[in-house]
C-alpha positions in Angstrom: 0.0 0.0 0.0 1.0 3.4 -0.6 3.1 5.0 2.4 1.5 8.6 1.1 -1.9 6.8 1.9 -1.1 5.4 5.1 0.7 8.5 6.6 -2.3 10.9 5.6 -5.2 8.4 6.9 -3.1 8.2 10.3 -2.8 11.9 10.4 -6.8 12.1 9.9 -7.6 9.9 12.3 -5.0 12.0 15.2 -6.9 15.4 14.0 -10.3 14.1 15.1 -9.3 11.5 18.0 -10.5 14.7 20.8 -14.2 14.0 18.6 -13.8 10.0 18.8 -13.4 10.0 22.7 -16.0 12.7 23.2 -18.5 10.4 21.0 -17.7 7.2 23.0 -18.7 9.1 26.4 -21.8 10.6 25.1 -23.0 7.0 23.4 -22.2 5.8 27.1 -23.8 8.4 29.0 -27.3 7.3 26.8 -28.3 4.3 28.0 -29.4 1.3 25.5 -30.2 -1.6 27.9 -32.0 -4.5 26.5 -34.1 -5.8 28.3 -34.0 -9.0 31.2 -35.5 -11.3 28.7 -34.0 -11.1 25.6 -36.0 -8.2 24.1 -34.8 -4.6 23.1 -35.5 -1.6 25.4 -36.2 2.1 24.1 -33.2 2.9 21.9 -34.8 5.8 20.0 -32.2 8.2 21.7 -28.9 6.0 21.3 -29.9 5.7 17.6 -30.8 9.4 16.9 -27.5 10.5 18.7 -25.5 8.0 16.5 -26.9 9.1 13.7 -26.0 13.2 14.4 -22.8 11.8 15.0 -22.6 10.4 12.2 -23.6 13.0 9.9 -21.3 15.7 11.8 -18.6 13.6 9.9 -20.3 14.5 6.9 -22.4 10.8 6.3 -25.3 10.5 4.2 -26.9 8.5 6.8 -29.7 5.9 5.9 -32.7 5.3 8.6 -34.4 1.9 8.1 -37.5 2.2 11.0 -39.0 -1.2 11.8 -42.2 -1.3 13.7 -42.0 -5.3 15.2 -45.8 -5.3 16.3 -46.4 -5.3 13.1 -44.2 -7.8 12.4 -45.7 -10.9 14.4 -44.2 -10.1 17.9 -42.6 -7.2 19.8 -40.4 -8.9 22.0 -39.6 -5.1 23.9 -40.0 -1.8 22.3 -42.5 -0.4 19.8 -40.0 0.5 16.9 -36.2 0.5 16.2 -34.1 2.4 14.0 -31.4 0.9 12.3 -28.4 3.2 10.4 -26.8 2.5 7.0 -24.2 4.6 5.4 -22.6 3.9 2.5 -19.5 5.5 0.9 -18.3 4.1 -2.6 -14.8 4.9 -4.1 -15.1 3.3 -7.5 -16.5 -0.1 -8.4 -15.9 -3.0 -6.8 -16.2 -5.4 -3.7 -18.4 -4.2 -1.0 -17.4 -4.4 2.7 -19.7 -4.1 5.5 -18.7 -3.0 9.1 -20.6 -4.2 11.5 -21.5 -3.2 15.4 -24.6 -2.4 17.3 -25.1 0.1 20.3 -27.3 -2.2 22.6 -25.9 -3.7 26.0 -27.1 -5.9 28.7 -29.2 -4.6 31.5 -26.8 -2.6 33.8 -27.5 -4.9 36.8 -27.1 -4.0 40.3 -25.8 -0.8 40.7 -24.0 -1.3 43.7 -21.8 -3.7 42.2 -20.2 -1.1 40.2 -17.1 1.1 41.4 -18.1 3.5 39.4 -21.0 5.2 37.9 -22.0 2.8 34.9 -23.3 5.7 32.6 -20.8 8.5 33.8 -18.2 7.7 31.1 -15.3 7.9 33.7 -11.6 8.0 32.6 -8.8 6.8 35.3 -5.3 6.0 34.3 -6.0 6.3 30.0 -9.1 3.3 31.0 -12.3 4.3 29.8 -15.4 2.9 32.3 -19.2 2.4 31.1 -21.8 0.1 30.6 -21.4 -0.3 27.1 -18.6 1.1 26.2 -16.8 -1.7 24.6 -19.5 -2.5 21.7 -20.3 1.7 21.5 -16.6 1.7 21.0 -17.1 -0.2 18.0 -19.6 2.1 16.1 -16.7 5.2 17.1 -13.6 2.9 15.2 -15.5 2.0 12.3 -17.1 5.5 11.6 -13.7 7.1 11.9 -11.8 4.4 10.5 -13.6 5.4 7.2 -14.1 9.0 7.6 -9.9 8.8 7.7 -9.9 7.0 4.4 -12.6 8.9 2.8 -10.9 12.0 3.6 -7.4 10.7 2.5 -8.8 10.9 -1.1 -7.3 7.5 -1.9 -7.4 5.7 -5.2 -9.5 2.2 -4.0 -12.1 -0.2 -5.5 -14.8 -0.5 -3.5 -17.7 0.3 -0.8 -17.8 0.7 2.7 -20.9 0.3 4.5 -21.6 1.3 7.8 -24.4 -1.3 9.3 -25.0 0.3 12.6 -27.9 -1.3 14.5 -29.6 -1.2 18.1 -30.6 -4.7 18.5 -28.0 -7.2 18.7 -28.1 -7.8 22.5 -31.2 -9.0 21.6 -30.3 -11.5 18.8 -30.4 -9.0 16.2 -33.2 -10.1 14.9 -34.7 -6.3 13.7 -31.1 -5.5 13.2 -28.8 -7.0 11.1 -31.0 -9.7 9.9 -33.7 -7.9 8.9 -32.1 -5.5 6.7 -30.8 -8.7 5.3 -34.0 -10.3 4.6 -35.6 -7.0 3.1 -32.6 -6.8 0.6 -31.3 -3.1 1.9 -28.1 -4.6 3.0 -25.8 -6.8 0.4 -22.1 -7.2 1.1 -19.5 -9.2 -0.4 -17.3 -9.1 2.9 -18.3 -8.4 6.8 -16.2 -7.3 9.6 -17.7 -7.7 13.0 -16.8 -6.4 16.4 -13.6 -8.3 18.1 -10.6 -7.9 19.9 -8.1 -5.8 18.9 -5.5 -8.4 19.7 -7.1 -11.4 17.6 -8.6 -12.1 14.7 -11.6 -13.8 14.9 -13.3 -15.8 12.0 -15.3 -18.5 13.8 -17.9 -17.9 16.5 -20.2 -20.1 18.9 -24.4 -20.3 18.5 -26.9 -20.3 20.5 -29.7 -22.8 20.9 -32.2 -22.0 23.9 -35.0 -24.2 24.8 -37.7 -24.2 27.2 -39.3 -27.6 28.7 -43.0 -27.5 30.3 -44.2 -30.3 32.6 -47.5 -31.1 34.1 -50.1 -33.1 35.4 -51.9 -34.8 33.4 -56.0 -34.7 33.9 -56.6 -37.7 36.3 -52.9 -37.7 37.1 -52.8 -35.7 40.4 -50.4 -38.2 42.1 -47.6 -37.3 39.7 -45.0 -34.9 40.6 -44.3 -32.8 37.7 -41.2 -31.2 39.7 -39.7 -34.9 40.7 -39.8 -35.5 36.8 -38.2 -32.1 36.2 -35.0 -33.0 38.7 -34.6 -35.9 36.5 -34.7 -34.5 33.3 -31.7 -31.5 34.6 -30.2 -34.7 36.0 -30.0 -36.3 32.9 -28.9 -32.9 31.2 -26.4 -32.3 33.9 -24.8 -35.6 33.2 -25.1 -34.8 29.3 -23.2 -31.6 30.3 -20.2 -33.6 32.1 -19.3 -35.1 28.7 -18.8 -31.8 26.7 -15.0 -31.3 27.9 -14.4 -34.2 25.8 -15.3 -32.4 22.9 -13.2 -29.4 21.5 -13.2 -26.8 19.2 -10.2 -26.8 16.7 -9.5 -23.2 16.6 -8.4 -21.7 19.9 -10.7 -19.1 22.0 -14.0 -21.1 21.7 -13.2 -24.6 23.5 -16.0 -26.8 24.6 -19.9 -26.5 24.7 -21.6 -25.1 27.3 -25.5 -26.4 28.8 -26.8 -23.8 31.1 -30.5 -24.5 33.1 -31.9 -21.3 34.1 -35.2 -19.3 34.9 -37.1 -22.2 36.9 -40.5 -22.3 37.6 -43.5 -23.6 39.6 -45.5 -24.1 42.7 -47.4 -21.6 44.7 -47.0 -23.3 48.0 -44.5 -24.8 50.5 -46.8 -27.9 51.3 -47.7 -29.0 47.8 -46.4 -30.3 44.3 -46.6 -27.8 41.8 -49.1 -28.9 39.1 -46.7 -27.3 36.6 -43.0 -27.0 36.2 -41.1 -25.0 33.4 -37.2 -24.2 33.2 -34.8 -22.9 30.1 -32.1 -24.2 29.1 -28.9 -22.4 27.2 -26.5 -25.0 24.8 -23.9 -22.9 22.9 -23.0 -24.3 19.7 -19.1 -25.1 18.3 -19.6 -23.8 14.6 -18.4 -27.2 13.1 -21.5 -28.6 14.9 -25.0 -29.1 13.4 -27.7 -27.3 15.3 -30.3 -29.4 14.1 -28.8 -32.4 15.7 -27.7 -31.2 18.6 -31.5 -30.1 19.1 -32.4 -33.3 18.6 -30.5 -35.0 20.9 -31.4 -32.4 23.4 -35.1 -33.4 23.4 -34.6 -37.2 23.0 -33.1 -36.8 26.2 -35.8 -35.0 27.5 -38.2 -37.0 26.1 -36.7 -40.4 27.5 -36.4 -38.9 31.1 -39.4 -37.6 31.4 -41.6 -40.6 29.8 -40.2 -42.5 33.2 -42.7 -40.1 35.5 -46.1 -41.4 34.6 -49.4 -39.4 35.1 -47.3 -36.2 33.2 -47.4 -34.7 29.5 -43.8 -32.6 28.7 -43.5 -30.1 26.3 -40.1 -28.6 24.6 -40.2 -25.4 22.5 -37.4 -23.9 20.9 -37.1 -20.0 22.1 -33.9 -19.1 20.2 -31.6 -20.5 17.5 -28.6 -18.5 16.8 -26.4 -20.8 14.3 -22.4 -20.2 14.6 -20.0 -18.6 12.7 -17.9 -20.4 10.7 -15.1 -19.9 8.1 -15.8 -19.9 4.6 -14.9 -19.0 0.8 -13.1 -15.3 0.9 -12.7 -15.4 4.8 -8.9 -15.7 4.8 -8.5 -12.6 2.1 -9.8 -10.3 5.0 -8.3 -12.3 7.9 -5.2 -11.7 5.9 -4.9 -8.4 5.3 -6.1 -7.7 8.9 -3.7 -10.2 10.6 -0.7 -8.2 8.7 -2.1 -4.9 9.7 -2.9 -5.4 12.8 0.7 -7.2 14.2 2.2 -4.0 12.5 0.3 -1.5 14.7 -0.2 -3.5 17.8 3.5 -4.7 18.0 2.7 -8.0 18.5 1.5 -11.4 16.8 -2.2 -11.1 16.0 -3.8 -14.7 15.4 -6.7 -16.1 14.3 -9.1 -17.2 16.9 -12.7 -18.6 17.6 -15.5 -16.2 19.4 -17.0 -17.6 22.8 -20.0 -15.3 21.7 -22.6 -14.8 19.3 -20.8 -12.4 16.6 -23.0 -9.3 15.6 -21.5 -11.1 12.2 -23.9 -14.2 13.1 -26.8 -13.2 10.6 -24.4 -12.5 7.5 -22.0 -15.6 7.7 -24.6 -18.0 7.1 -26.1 -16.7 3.7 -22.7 -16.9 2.3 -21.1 -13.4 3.5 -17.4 -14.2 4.4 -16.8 -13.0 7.8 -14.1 -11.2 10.0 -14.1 -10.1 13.4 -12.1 -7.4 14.8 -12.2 -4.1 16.5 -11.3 -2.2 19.9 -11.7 -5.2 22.5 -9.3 -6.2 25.3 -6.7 -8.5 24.8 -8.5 -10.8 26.6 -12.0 -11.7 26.5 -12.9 -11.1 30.0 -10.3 -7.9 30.3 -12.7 -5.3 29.9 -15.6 -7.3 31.9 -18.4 -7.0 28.9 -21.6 -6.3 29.7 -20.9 -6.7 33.4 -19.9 -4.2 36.7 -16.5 -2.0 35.6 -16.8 -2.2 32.0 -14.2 -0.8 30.7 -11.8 0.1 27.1 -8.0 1.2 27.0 -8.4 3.8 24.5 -5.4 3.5 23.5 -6.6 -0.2 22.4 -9.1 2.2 20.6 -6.9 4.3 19.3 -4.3 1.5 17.5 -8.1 -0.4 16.3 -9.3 2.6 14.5 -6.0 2.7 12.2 -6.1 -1.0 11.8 -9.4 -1.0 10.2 -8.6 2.0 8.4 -5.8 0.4 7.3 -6.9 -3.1 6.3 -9.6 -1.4 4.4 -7.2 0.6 2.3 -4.9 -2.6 1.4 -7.7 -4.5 0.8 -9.5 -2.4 -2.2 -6.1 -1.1 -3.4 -6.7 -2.2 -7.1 -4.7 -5.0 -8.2 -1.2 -4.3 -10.3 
């Protein structure tokens, strides 16, 4: 790549890095919790302040409104805004960069050392609920404003996909513009680490199992046959260190029970007994069978309680990231970019997470992730109490995506 190109896209980026800070503390300072169970809360205001910011950099900024009441279910708030910007150079391969604004509910406040929407500083460490995937949305926006405004000669389109959802699966984010055609890239690049490469990423499959009495069966203990069926699950669970992801980062599956139910007194047996469970999926495995297995087992368990009907629906299917045809041409370029400016090796690894990538990836879209995150996963405590960024981490991110974008459309020859 030209050295003139590099040198004036790093000297961009240093004239508006005051701007990039201020805009990570005011995204933080807006709160954009989903909500408890799964759904998206109000993010009207973290939306309309992402897209001024994004227009102050002189963005035509797309809003794609969906309403999803209208849609079959709501699952949280009445509408969400998602924001596209597109900036071509000249014809050629389209690349999409990926993040959302969204984060967990805060939690207990008092677990925090610090205010969790105060956007504290101490020591060059940035602190906020949040402010690790709103740093994303601040390194990809100035990561192309520097190469727009570096007037370089490169085949291509960048896309901003900036969306408010993907907490809560994404499912009015990323995938919907997907399904409604507004959004086609060739490539994706997702929110990572800025010290990794990632290009394979876990799933989600989340079930919930109902048992009860049947009519004429009130001797049977619907919670007896419950124990037995997590009994059976747990054991199922005990087995998964055995099996291993190939690519480091990701390791073995995970079976989580959670949100139990039933009863409404101490001296009798609930007539009704529902729990969920959570069974993260290694991408080389097949979600379909895993599922399958999942409610044989179930099944088999519970059919040893007589008097009792059991009943499993899936909530949530989120299928895993995987590598594919193309991946390796952006994990490439990013791998030599990135060791460059971080001074030291930057690998490919697997995501212990859904990837905001997770929608794209399976259509076909060859995905990438990588952005501001710690060096290690649990570093900047995600989504839980202390939160928190290096910006320098930021800082070194921005220029690696700026960077890897320029090498990548530089023309051939």
């Amino acid at each position: 790549m030209d050295e003139n190109l590099q040198s004036k896209i790093r000297e961009n980026l240093v004239a508006r890095r005051a701007s990039q800070f201020q805009w990570l503390a005011d995204l933080v300072k807006t709160p954009s919790e989903n909500l408890a169970g799964g759904g998206h809360g109000d993010m009207s205001a973290i939306s309309e302040l992402t897209a001024k910011a994004l227009s102050a950099l002189e963005f035509g900024v797309e809003r794609h409104t969906v309403i999803p009441e209208t849609q079959g279910t709501s699952n949280g708030a009445a509408e969400i805004t998602n924001l596209v910007v597109r900036h071509e150079f000249a014809a050629g391969p389209v690349v999409a960069l990926v993040a959302h604004g969204g984060t967990k509910p805060c939690g207990i406040r008092s677990n925090w050392s610090v205010d969790p929407f105060g956007a504290e500083i101490k020591n060059g460490v940035f602190y906020g609920l949040g402010a690790l995937a709103k740093a994303d949305l601040i390194a990809y926006a100035h990561a192309l404003a520097a190469m727009r405004d570096a007037w370089p000669d490169l085949s291509g389109t960048v896309e901003l996909h900036f969306t408010f959802d993907g907490e809560a699966d994404g499912l009015w984010g990323s995938k919907w513009l997907l399904d409604n055609s507004i959004i086609n890239p060739d490539y994706a690049l997702g929110s990572g680490y800025a010290y990794a490469i990632g290009t394979s990423s876990t799933g989600d499959l989340q079930l919930q199992v109902e048992i009860e009495t049947m009519p004429g069966g009130a001797s049977a203990d619907p919670m007896e046959a419950a124990s037995m069926v997590m009994d059976a699950l747990y054991a199922l669970r005990r087995t998964y260190p055995g099996i291993q992801y190939e690519i480091p980062g990701i390791g073995s599956p995970s079976l989580v029970i959670g949100q139990i139910k039933g009863g409404e007194r101490p001296d009798a047996a609930p007539e009704r007994v529902t729990f969920t469970l959570d069974r993260r999926l290694l991408p080389d495995e097949d979600p379909a069978a895993v599922e399958q297995q999942l409610t044989d087992l179930i099944a088999i368990e519970a059919s040893r309680t007589l008097g009792i009907t059991c009943r499993v629906n899936r909530i949530k299917l989120s299928r895993p990231m995987r590598p594919g045809p193309g991946t390796d041409n952006l994990a490439g370029v990013l791998g030599r970019q990135s060791s460059k400016i971080m001074d030291v090796p930057v690998s490919v690894y697997g995501v212990p997470y859904g990837a905001p990538t997770r929608h794209y990836a399976p259509i076909g879209i060859p995905s990438v992730l990588y952005d501001a995150g710690p060096e290690a996963g649990s570093d900047g405590f995600p989504g839980g109490p202390d939160e928190c960024l290096v910006l320098d981490d930021l800082r070194k991110a921005t220029e690696v995506v700026a960077l890897t974008l320029a090498e990548f459309m530089t023309p051939a020859g």
